[in-house]
TORKOL-4160 file (C-alpha; in steps of 0.2 Angstrom, whole numbers, padded with zeros to 4 digits, m for minus):
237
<pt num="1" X="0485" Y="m0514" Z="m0396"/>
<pt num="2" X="0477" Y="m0523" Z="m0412"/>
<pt num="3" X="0460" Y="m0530" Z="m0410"/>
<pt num="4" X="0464" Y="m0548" Z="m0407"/>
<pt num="5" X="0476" Y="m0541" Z="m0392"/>
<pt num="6" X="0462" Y="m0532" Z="m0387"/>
<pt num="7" X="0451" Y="m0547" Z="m0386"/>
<pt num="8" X="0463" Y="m0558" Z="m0378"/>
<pt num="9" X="0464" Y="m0543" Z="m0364"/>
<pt num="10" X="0447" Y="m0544" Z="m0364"/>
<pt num="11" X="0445" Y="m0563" Z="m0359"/>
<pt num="12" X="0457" Y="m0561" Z="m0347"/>
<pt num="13" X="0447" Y="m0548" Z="m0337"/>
<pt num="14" X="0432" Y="m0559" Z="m0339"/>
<pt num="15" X="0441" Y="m0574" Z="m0332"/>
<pt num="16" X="0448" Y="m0562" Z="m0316"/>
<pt num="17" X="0434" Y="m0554" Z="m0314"/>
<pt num="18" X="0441" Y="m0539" Z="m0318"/>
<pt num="19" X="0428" Y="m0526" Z="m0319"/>
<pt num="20" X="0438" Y="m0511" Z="m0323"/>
<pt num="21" X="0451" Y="m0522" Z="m0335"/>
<pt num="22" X="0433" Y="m0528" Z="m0343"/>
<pt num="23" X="0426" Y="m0511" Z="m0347"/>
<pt num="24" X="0442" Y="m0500" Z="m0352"/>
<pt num="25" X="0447" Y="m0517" Z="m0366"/>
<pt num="26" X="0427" Y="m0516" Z="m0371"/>
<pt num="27" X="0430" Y="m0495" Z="m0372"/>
<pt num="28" X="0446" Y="m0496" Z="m0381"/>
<pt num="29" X="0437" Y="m0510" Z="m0393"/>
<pt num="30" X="0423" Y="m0497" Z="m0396"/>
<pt num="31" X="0432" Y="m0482" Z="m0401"/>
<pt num="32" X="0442" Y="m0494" Z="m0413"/>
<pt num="33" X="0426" Y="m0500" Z="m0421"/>
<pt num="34" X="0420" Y="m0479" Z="m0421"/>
<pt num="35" X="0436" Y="m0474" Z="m0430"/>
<pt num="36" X="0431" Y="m0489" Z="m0443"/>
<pt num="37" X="0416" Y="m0482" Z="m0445"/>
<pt num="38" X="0408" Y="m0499" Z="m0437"/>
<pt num="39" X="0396" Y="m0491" Z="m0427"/>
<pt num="40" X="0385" Y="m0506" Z="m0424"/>
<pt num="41" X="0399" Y="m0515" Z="m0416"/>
<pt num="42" X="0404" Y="m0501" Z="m0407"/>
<pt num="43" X="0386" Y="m0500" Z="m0398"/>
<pt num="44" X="0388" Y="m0518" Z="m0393"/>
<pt num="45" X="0405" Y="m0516" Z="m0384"/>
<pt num="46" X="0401" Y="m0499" Z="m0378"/>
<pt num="47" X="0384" Y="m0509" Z="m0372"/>
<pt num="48" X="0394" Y="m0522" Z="m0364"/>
<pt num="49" X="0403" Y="m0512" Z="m0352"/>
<pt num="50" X="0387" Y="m0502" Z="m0349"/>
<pt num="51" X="0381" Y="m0519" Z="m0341"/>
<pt num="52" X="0400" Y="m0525" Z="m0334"/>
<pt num="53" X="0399" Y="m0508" Z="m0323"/>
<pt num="54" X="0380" Y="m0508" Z="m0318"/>
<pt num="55" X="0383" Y="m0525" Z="m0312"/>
<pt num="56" X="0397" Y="m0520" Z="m0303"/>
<pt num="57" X="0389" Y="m0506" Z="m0294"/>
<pt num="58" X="0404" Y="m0495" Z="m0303"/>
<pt num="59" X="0394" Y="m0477" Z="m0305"/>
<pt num="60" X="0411" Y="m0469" Z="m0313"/>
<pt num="61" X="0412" Y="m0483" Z="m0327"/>
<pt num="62" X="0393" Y="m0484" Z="m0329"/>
<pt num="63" X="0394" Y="m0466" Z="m0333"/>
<pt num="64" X="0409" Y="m0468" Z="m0345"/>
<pt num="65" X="0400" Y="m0479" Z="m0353"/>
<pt num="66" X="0384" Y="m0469" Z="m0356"/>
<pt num="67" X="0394" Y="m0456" Z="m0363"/>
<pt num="68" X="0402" Y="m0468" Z="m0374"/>
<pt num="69" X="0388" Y="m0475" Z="m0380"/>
<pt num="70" X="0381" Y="m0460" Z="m0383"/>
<pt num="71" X="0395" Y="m0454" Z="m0396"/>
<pt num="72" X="0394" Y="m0471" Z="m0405"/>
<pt num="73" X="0375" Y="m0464" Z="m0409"/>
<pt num="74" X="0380" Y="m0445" Z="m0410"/>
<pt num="75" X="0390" Y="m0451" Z="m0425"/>
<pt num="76" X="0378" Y="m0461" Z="m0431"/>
<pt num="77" X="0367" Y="m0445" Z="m0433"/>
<pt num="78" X="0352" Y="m0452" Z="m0421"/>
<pt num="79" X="0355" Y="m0438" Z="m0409"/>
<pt num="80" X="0341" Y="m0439" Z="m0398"/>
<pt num="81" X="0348" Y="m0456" Z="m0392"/>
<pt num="82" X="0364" Y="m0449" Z="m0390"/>
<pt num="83" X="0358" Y="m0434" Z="m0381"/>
<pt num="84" X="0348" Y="m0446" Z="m0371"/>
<pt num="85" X="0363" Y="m0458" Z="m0367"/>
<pt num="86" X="0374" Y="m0440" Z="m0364"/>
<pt num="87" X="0362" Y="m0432" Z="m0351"/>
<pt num="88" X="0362" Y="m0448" Z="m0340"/>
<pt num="89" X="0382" Y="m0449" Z="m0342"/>
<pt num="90" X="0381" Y="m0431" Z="m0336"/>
<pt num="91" X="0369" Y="m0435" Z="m0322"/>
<pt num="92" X="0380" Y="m0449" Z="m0314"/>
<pt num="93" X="0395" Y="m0439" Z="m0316"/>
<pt num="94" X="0390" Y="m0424" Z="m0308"/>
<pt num="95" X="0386" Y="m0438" Z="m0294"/>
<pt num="96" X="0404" Y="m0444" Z="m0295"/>
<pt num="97" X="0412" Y="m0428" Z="m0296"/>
<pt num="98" X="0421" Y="m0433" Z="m0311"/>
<pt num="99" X="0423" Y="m0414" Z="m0321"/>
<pt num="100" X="0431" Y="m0422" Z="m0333"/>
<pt num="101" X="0420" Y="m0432" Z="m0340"/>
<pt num="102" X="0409" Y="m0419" Z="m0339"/>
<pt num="103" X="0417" Y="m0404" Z="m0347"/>
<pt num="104" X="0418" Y="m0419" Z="m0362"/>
<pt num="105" X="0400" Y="m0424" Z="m0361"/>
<pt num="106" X="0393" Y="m0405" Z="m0359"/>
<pt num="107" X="0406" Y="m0399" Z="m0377"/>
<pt num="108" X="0397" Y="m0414" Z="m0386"/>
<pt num="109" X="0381" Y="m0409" Z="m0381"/>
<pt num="110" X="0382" Y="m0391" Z="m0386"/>
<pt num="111" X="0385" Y="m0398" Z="m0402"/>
<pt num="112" X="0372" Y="m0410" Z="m0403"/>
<pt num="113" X="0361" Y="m0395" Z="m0400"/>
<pt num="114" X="0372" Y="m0384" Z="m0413"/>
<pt num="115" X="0368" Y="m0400" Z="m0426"/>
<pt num="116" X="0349" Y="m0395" Z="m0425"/>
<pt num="117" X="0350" Y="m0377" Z="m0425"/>
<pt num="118" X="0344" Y="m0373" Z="m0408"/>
<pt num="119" X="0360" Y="m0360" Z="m0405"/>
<pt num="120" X="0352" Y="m0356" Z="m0387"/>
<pt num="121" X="0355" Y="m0371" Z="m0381"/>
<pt num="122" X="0370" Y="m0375" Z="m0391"/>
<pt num="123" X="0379" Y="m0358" Z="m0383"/>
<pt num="124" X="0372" Y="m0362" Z="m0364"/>
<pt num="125" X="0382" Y="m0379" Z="m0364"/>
<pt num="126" X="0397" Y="m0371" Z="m0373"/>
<pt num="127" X="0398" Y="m0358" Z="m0360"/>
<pt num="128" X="0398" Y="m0374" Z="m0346"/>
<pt num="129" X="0411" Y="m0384" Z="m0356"/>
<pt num="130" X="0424" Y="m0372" Z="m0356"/>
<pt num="131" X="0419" Y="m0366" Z="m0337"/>
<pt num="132" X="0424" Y="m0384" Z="m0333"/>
<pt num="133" X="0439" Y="m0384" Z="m0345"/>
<pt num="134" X="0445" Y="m0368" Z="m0338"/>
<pt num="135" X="0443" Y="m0376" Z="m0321"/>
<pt num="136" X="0453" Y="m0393" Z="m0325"/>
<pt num="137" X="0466" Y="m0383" Z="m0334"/>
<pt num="138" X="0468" Y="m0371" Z="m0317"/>
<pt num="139" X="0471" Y="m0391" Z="m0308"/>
<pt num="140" X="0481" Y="m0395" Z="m0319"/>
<pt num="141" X="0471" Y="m0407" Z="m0327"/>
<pt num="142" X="0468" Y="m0411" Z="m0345"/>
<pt num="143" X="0451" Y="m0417" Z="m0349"/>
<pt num="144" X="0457" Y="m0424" Z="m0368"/>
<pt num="145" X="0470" Y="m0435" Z="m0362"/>
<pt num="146" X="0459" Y="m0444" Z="m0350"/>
<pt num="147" X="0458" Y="m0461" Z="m0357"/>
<pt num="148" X="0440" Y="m0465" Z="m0351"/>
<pt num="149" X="0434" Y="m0452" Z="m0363"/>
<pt num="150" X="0446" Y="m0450" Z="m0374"/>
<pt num="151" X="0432" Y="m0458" Z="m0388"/>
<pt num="152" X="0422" Y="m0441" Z="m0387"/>
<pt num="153" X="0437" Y="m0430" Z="m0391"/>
<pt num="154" X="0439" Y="m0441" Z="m0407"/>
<pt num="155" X="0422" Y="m0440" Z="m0413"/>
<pt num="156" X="0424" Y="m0424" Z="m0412"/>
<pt num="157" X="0441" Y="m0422" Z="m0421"/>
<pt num="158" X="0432" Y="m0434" Z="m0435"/>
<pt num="159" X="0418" Y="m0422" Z="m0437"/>
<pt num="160" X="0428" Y="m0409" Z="m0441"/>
<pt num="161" X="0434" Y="m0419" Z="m0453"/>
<pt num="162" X="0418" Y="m0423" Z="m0461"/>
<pt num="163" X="0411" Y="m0407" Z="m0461"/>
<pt num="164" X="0426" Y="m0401" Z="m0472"/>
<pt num="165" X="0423" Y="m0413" Z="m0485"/>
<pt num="166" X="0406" Y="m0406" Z="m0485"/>
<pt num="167" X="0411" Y="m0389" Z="m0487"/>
<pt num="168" X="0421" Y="m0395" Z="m0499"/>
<pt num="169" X="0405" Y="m0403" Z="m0510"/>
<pt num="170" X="0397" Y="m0386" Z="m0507"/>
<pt num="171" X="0411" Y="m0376" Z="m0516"/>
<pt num="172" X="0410" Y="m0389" Z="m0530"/>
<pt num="173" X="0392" Y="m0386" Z="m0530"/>
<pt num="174" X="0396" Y="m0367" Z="m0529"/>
<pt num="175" X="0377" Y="m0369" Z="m0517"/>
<pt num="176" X="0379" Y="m0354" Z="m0503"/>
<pt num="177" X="0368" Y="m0364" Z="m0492"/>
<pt num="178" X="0379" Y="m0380" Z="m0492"/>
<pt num="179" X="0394" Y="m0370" Z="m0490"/>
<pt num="180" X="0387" Y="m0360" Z="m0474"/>
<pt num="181" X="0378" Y="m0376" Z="m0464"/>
<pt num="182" X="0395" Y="m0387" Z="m0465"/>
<pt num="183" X="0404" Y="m0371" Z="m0461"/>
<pt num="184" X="0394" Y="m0363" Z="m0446"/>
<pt num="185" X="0394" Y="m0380" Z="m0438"/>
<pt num="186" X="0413" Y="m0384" Z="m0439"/>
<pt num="187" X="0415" Y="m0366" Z="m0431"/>
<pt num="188" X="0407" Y="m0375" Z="m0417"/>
<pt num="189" X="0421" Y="m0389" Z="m0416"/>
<pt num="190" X="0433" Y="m0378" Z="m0415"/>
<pt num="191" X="0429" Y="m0370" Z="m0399"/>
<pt num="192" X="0436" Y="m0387" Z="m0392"/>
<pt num="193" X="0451" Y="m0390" Z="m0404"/>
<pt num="194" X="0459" Y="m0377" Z="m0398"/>
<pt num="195" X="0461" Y="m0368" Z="m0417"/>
<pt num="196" X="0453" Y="m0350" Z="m0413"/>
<pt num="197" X="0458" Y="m0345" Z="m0427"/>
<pt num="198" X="0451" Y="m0357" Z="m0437"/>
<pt num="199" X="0437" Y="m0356" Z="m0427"/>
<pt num="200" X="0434" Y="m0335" Z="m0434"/>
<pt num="201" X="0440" Y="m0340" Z="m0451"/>
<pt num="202" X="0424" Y="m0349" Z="m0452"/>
<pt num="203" X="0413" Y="m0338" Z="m0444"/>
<pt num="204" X="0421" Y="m0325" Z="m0456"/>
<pt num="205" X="0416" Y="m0335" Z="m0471"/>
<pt num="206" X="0397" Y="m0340" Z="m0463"/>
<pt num="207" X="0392" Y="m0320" Z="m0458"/>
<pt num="208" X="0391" Y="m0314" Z="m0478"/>
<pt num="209" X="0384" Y="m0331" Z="m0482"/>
<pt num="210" X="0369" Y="m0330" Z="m0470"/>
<pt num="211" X="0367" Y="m0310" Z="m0473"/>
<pt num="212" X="0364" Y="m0317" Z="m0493"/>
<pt num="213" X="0353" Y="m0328" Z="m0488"/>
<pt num="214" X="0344" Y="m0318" Z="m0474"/>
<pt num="215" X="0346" Y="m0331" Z="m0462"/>
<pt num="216" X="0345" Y="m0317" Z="m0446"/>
<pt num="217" X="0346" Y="m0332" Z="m0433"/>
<pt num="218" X="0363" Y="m0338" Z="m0440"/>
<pt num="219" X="0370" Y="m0321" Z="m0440"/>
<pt num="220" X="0365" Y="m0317" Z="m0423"/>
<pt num="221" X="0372" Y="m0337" Z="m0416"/>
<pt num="222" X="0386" Y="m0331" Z="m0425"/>
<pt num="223" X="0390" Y="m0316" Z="m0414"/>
<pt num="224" X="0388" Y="m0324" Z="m0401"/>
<pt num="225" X="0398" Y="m0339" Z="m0403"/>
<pt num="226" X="0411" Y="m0326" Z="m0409"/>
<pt num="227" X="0412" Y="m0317" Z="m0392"/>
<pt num="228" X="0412" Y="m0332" Z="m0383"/>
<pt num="229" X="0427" Y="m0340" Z="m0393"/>
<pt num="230" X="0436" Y="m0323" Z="m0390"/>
<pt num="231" X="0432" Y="m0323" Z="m0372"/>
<pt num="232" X="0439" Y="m0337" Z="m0369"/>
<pt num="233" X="0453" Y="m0341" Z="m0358"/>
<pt num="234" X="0468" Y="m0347" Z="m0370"/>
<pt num="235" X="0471" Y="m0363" Z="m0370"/>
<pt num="236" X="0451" Y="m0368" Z="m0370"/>
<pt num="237" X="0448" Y="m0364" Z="m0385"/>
């Protein structure tokens, strides 16, 4: 759907009181302003069906949208808003027993933590996320074709995209240091686009980088992210 379909979807939810029609058209609307880069816009609708659902009393949607909100900051870079918004998504899903949204919500926030370089606690919640994958995948289950939070996958698959270009700039740049920070934190992604290979590519280029730049705690994150890709069951990662 275009936007102006989506609007008209929207009215109509309103006029039916349609609290589910509301909030998926106010979601959809979001992630079309994300992928636009209208960020502000995005909070407002992903704001919108925060207060459609917590009006309603729906715990599910008012978690969705959390976690929605929450990406709209994560790619805005204000992370501790989004970690914020992603930690109560998480806390209301675990209520629910919605694993899907939360093997989505726990991959985002191993990489928020990845963004700031606290590798510990980036590596706890990857080891969550692709418990929680493995477990969907064994139900048959696949948390990235969930529509509800289908936004978070995207911002992920953007950011991959915007870390290349930056990897890109550092090679321009010929700077070791803005080749390896872009680099060590696509690795990240792509424990969840499913591109292992990729995923050691990277690493494979980050490990020299940081032994030249004596960067111990990179080189020891990078091990261990390494094992954890390799250990994981195939599909997840």
């Amino acid at each position: 759907m275009n936007l102006s379909e989506l609007q008209e979807q929207l009215e109509s939810a309103r006029q039916q009181g349609d609290v589910a029609g509301q909030t998926q058209a106010l979601r959809a609307l979001g992630r079309a302003c994300q992928k636009n880069r209208q960020y502000q816009k995005a909070v407002q609708h992903h704001r919108e069906a925060l207060d459609v659902a917590a009006r309603a009393g729906d715990r599910r949607q008012e978690a969705v949208a959390y976690g929605n909100l929450g990406c709209a900051w994560w790619e805005m870079a204000q992370l501790k808003k989004a970690v914020d918004h992603f930690r109560r998504a998480y806390e209301l899903m675990e209520q629910t027993g919605d694993r899907s949204g939360q093997a989505a919500i726990v991959a985002i926030l191993g990489v928020s933590f990845w963004r700031t370089c606290d590798w510990n606690e980036g590596l706890k919640y990857f080891r969550q996320a692709l418990k929680l994958l493995e477990t969907e995948q064994q139900s048959d289950r696949d948390p990235k074709q969930d529509e509800r939070i289908r936004g978070l996958w995207e911002a992920i698959e953007r950011g991959v995209a915007l870390l290349e270009h930056r990897v890109r700039l550092g090679r321009d740049q010929k700077d070791p240091l803005k080749i390896m920070q872009p680099l060590f934190s696509l690795a990240a992604l792509h424990l969840f686009t499913g591109q292992t290979d990729r995923l050691i590519a990277c690493l494979n280029e980050v490990v020299p980088l940081a032994q030249d730049l004596g960067k111990v705690d990179v080189l020891d994150a990078a091990a261990r992210l390494r094992g954890l890709a390799l250990s994981a069951p195939k599909g997840l990662s």
